[in-house]
N, C-alpha and C positions, 0 to 999 in steps of 0.2 A: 504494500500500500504506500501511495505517496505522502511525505509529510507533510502537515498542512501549514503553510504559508501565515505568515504574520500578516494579518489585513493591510498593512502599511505595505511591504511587498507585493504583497498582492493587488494592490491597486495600482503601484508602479509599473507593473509587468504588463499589469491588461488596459493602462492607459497607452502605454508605451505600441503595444502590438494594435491597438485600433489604428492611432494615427500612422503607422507603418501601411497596414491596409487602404490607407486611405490616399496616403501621399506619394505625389509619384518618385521621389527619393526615397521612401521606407518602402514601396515597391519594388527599386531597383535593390535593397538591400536584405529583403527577402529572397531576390531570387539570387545573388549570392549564396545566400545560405544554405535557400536549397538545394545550391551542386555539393555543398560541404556533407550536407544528412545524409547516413547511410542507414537504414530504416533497419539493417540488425544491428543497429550497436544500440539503439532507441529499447527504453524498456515500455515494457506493454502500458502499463498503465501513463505513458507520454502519448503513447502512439493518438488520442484525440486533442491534446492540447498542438502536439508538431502539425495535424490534418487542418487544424482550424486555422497557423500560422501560417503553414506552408502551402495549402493545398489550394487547389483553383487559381493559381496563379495565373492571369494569360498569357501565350506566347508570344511573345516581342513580335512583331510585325517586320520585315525585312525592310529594307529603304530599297526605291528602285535605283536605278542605275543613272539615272539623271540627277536626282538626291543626292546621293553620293558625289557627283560631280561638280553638281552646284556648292555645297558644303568645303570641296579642296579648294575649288574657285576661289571663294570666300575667306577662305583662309591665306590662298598663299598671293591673293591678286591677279594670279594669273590661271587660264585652265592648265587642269593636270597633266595632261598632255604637256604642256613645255618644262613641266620637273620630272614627270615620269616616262619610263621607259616604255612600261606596262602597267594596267590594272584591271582586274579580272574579272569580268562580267560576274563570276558567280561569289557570291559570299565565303569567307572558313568559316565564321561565325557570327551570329545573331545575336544579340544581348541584349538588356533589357536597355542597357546606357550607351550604345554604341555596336556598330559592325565592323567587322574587321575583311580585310580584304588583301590578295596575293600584287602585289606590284612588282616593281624594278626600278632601282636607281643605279646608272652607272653600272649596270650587269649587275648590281649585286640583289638578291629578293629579298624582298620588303616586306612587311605587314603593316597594313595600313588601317591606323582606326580610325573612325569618324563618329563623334560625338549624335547623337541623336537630335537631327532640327528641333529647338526648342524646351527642350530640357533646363539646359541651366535658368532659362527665365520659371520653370516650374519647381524645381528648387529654390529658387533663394525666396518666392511666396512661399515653400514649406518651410521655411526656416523658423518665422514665425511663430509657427504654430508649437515650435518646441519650447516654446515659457507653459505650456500647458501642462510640463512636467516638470517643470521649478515646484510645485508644493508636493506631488508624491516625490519626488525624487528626495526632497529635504526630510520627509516625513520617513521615509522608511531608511536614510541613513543621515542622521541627524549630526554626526561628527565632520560630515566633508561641506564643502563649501559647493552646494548645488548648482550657483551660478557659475561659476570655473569651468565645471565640469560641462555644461551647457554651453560656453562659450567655448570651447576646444572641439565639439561635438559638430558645431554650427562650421567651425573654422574647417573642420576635417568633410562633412560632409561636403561643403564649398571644391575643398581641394580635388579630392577623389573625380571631380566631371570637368577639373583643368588639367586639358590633358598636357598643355604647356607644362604645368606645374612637376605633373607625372613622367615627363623627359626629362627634367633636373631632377626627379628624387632617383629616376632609374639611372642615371649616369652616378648619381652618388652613390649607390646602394652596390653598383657594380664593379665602381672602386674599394668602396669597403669590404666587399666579400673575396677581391680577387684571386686572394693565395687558401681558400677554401675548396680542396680537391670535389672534383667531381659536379661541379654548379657551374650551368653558364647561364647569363641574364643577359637579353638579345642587346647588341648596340645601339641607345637610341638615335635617330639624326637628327641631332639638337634643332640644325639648323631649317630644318621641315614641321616641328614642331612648332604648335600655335594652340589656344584655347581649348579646339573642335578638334584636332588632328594631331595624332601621333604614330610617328612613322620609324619603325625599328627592325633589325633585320632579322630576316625573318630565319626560324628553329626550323627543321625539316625532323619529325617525327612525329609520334601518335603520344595524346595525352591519357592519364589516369581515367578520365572517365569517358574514353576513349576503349577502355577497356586493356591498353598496353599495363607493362608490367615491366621492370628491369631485371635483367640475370639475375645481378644481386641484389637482392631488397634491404639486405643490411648495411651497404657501404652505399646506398640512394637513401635511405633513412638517416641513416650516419651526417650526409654530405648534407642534407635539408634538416636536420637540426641544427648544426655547425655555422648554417649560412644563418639561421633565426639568429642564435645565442651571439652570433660575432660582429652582427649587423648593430645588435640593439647596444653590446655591453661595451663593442669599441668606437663606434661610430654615433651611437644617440639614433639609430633609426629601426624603427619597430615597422615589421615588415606587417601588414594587414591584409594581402587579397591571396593567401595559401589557400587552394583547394586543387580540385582534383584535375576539373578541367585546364590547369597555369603548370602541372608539372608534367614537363614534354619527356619523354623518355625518348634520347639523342642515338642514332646508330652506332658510335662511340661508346656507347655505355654508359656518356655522363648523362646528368639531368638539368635540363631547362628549364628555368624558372619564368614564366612571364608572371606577367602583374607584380616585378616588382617595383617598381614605382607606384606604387600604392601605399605610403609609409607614411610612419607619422615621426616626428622627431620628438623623443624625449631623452631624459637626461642616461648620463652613461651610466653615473652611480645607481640611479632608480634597478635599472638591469642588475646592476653588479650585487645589490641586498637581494631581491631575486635569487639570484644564484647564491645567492650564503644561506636563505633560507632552506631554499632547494636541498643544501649538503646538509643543512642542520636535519629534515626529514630526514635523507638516504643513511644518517647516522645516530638516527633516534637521541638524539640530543637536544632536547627540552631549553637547557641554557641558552644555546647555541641559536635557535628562533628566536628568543628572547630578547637576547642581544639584537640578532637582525633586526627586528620589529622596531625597539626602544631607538636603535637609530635611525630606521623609518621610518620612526614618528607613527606608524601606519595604527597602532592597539597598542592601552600598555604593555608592559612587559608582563606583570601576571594572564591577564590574556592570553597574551602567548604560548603563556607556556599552556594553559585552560586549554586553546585549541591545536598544541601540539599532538595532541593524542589521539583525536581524531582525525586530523589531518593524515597522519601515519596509518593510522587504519586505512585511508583511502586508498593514497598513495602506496603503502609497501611493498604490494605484488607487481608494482613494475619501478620501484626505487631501487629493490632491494639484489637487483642484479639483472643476467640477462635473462630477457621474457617476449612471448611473442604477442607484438603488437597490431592486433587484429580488430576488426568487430565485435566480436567477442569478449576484448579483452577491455574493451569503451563501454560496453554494455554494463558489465562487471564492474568497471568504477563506477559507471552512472548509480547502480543497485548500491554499491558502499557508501555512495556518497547522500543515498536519499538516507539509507540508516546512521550515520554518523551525522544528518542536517540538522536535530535536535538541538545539540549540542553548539554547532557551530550559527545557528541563528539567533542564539541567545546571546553572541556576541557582535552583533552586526550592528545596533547601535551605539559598539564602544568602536568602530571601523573608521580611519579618519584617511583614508585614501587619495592619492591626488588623479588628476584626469591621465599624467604618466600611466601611473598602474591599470586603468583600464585599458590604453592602449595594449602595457604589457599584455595583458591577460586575455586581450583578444589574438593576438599575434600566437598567443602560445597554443589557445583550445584550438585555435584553425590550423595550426601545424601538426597538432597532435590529430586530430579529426583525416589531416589527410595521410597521416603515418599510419593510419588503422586501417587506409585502405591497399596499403602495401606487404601485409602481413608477415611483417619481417622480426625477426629475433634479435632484440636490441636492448642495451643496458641503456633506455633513453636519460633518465639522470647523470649516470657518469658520462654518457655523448656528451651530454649540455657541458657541464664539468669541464669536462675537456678539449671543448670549443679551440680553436689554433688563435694563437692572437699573431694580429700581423707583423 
């Protein structure tokens, strides 16, 4: 049975997924999500709350082929025809935010996105509407500073549909992770970037939910922790669009990450307590959170140590060495984690969090979410751990 929700959470949750439903930015952030869900890791008793979020989505509508032309137009000044070599009558992909499509610059191929006519004016009307969770959001965690937290939210939503913006994080992000074996993040070309359009070279293989797989699931799991943990804890940049359909599995062997430039910048140290808490679990060391905490301001330090215990329960079957990280094995933390929630909600209003940490913490459940569709045998705490510093 699921545990039952503090009214104050529970009102945040189901204010929060209406105006998702309703906004065509919490639409596109749904169907995000739903490439992330893998419907066996979901325990049963979710399966109608995930139906009600996720389900009836409509399918993006394709842009025709004039759309598209007009849109590079618009963008670069000139038609596409005098920057590009090629672009391909037919779509790779459809999105809820954009289409992507096969080109040529200078012989080399390209992947060409194009923002969706009229989106970002549909966005920044839903921006709005996010004060409508300024009073649950303070109400169900009364220690953090709700507005921060909503203006970083406002700021990130903004950023994610500039795709100008997402050719600087991905050229950053591709520097930061360079000496991480096994990751490539496509080249973007800065200079064909603009608002509506981003143009990056393009991966030639089949994605995760694509149905591909790597030889090795452990040294591609390996290699997409490493890029998470090394992005965030040496560089400030928390990677945000990890799912199934962004990891390219390369004929090489290695794996392609698109959507990285989807990141959000936070602080290095925020990662780096992170990872200390992280050891303090994998070492059942009650002080040792403690300490993390009291320096991350984040709970006091008895707190901590209060929720060291169940945290451990959660975590230990994949802390506590190497384990195979399936479906299976998401399902099973979901199931520990609704029994161990008791506990850990009764400390939710001593939670003093900053809007960093929930970057953190989305960057990590989307990483781990698409590790479980890889079902590879991996010590992922000591991966994180052992992240390469540059």
């Amino acid at each position: 049975m699921p545990t039952e929700l503090p009214p104050a959470l529970r009102t945040l949750i189901d204010t929060a997924l209406r105006l998702a439903r309703q906004a065509p930015s919490g639409r596109v952030a749904l169907t995000r999500a739903a490439d992330l869900v893998d419907p066996a890791a979901i325990p049963a008793w979710l399966h109608d709350s995930v139906d009600r979020a996720l389900g009836d989505l409509p399918e993006p509508e394709p842009l025709d082929r004039k759309a598209v032309e007009r849109a590079l137009k618009d963008a670069w000044g000139k038609p596409p025809g005098k920057i590009l070599d090629d672009l391909s009558d037919e779509p790779l992909a459809v999105r809820a935010a954009s289409q992507v499509h096969r080109g040529e610059v200078d012989g080399t191929p390209v992947a060409v996105k194009v923002r969706r006519p009229g989106l970002d004016r549909a966005v920044r009307a839903d921006l709005s509407l996010l004060e409508t969770l300024a009073m649950p959001l303070g109400a169900a965690f009364p220690a953090i500073d709700a507005g921060a937290f909503l203006r970083d939210i406002r700021e990130q939503t903004s950023d994610e549909i500039d795709f100008e913006h997402e050719a600087d994080m991905q050229r950053r992000v591709a520097r930061a992770i360079r000496h991480v074996e096994g990751i490539v993040v496509p080249r973007p070309h800065t200079d064909l970037a603009a608002p509506g359009v981003l143009v990056s070279d393009l991966l030639s293989g089949r994605t995760l939910h694509e149905g591909a797989l790597p030889d090795d699931a452990t040294a591609a799991a390996t290699a997409l922790v490493h890029a998470h943990v090394t992005a965030a804890r040496d560089a400030g940049l928390a990677l945000l669009d990890a799912r199934p359909g962004h990891v390219v599995v390369l004929r090489d062997g290695r794996i392609g990450l698109l959507g990285a430039g989807v990141a959000r910048q936070v602080t290095p140290e925020r990662a780096q307590l992170g990872l200390a808490a992280l050891a303090a679990l994998r070492d059942d060391a009650p002080a040792a959170l403690a300490a993390a905490a009291e320096q991350a301001a984040m709970v006091p330090p008895d707190a901590a140590r209060v929720a060291h215990v169940p945290l451990r329960a959660i975590a230990s079957p994949l802390a506590d060495g190497p384990a195979v990280l399936d479906a299976a094995a998401l399902l099973a933390l979901a199931e520990r984690g609704d029994t161990q929630a008791p506990a850990l909600l009764r400390l939710v209003p001593e939670v003093a969090a900053t809007p960093d940490d929930l970057w953190i913490a989305r960057a990590t459940a989307q990483v781990l979410a698409v590790l479980g569709r890889l079902g590879a045998e991996i010590d992922v705490a000591q991966a994180a751990l052992d992240a390469p510093a540059p």
